[in-house]
C-alpha angles and dihedrals in degrees: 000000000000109000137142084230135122126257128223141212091296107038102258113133120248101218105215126222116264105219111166094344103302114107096238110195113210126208091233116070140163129221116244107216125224096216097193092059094021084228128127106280091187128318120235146208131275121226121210128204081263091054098048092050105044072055090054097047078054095051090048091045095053092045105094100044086052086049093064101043117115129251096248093051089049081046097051085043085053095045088045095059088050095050095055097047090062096046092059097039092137095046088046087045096055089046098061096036080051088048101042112019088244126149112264085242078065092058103042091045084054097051097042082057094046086048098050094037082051080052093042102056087041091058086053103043096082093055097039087085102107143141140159145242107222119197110254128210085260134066087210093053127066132190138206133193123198127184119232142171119293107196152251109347121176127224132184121194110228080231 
């Protein structure tokens, strides 16, 4: 595995946290298991209430300039993404069958939908602009609504 990260005693990587850009590694970590060797794929860090916030301050921080940023540079970031996932099929690949205990056909089909989904968006972002002009109580006053961005929100996949 290719990784910035730390290795232990045994020479599994410990994959850091990424908050506002920096790889932050944590004293507290927890094992990845290959299920397929029952071995210990990489260990990770462990984030702490202090962690996730001083993530979530980053996130706020960053906001208004990405805000501001055009359509076409959130589409080339998108196309990018999708670009280099490509690129590195096999590593990403190795990294979900090492994670899951999946096929490799399993991976590869993953990361081909994730690609296209990543193209997909792109191709919508510089339509997705809009607004509306919504009739007023007065023929001499107008009024216009335009969507913008709302904020940080946080997700967590059940998985």
């Amino acid at each position: 595995m290719t990784t910035n990260g730390s290795t232990n005693g045994n020479g599994a990587s410990t994959l850091p946290l990424l908050i506002n850009g920096k790889e932050v590694h944590t004293s507290t970590t927890f094992d990845v298991t290959d299920p397929r060797s029952d071995s210990i794929a990489w260990k990770c860090s462990g984030a702490s209430k202090e962690d996730a916030l001083s993530a979530v301050s980053a996130a706020q921080a960053a906001f208004p300039a990405w805000s501001r940023t055009l359509a076409s540079e959130r589409r080339d970031i998108f196309l990018k993404a999708a670009t280099l996932m490509e690129e590195r099929t096999a590593e990403l690949g190795d990294f979900i069958s090492k994670e899951t205990g999946a096929a490799e056909q399993w991976g590869g089909f993953n990361i081909s939908v994730t690609v296209e989904m990543l193209r997909d968006i792109a191709g919508r972002i510089a339509g997705s602009m809009e607004g509306m002009v919504p009739q007023t109580s007065s023929k001499e006053k107008m009024a216009l609504v335009l969507k913008e961005p709302y904020g940080v929100v946080l997700a967590i996949a059940p998985w």
